[in-house]
N, C-alpha and C positions, 0 to 999 in steps of 0.2 A: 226794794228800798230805793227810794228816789238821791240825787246827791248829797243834798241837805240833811236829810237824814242820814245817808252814811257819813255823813263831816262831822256831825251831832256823835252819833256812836265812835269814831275815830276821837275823838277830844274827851270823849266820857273815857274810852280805854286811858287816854294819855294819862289824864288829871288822874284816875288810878294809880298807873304808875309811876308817876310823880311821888305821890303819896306815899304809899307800899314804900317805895325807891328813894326818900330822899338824896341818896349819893349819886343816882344814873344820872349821867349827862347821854343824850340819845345823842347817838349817832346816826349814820346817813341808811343804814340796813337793817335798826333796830326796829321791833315791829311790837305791839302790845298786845297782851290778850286779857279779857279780863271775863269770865265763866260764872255763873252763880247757877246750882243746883239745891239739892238735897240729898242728905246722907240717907245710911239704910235705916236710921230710927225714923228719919222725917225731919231733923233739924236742917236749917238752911247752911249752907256753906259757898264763901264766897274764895277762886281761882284769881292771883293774880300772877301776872308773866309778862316778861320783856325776853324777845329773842333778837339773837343777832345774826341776819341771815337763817340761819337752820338752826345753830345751838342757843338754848334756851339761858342767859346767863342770869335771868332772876326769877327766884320764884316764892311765893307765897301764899297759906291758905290760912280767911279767916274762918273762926264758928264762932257760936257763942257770944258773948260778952265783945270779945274781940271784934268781930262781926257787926255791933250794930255801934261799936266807936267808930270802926273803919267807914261804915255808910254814912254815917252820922256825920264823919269830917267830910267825906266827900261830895254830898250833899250840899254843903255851908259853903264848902271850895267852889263849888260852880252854879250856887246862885249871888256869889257874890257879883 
């Protein structure tokens, strides 16, 4: 992945977390993670995370319904 692209991925994590996280104010060693897979039926499930340093202090997972309001906002949030 060229820089651009990892800035593009690093800012999709953020606005995630932002999101997920209303209340996080990031700090200087806070880091994002944001995962999307599938369960063992086959439905999608989407991983979000903010760590601080090593410990993980947010975390969330959507499915479902949940799932495609969460894309859905986040989506609208970064093509605004």
């Amino acid at each position: 992945m060229d820089s651009s692209e990892e800035r593009w991925v690093s800012a999709l994590r953020d606005q995630a977390a932002r999101l997920a996280f209303p209340e996080w104010v990031p700090g200087p060693d806070d880091w994002t993670s944001l995962y999307t897979s599938f369960e063992e039926g086959g439905a999608p499930l989407t991983e979000v995370a903010v760590y601080r340093g090593h410990d993980r202090i947010h975390y969330i997972r959507f499915t479902g319904n949940e799932l495609i309001a969460f894309w859905t906002k986040l989506v609208d949030r970064i093509a605004e």
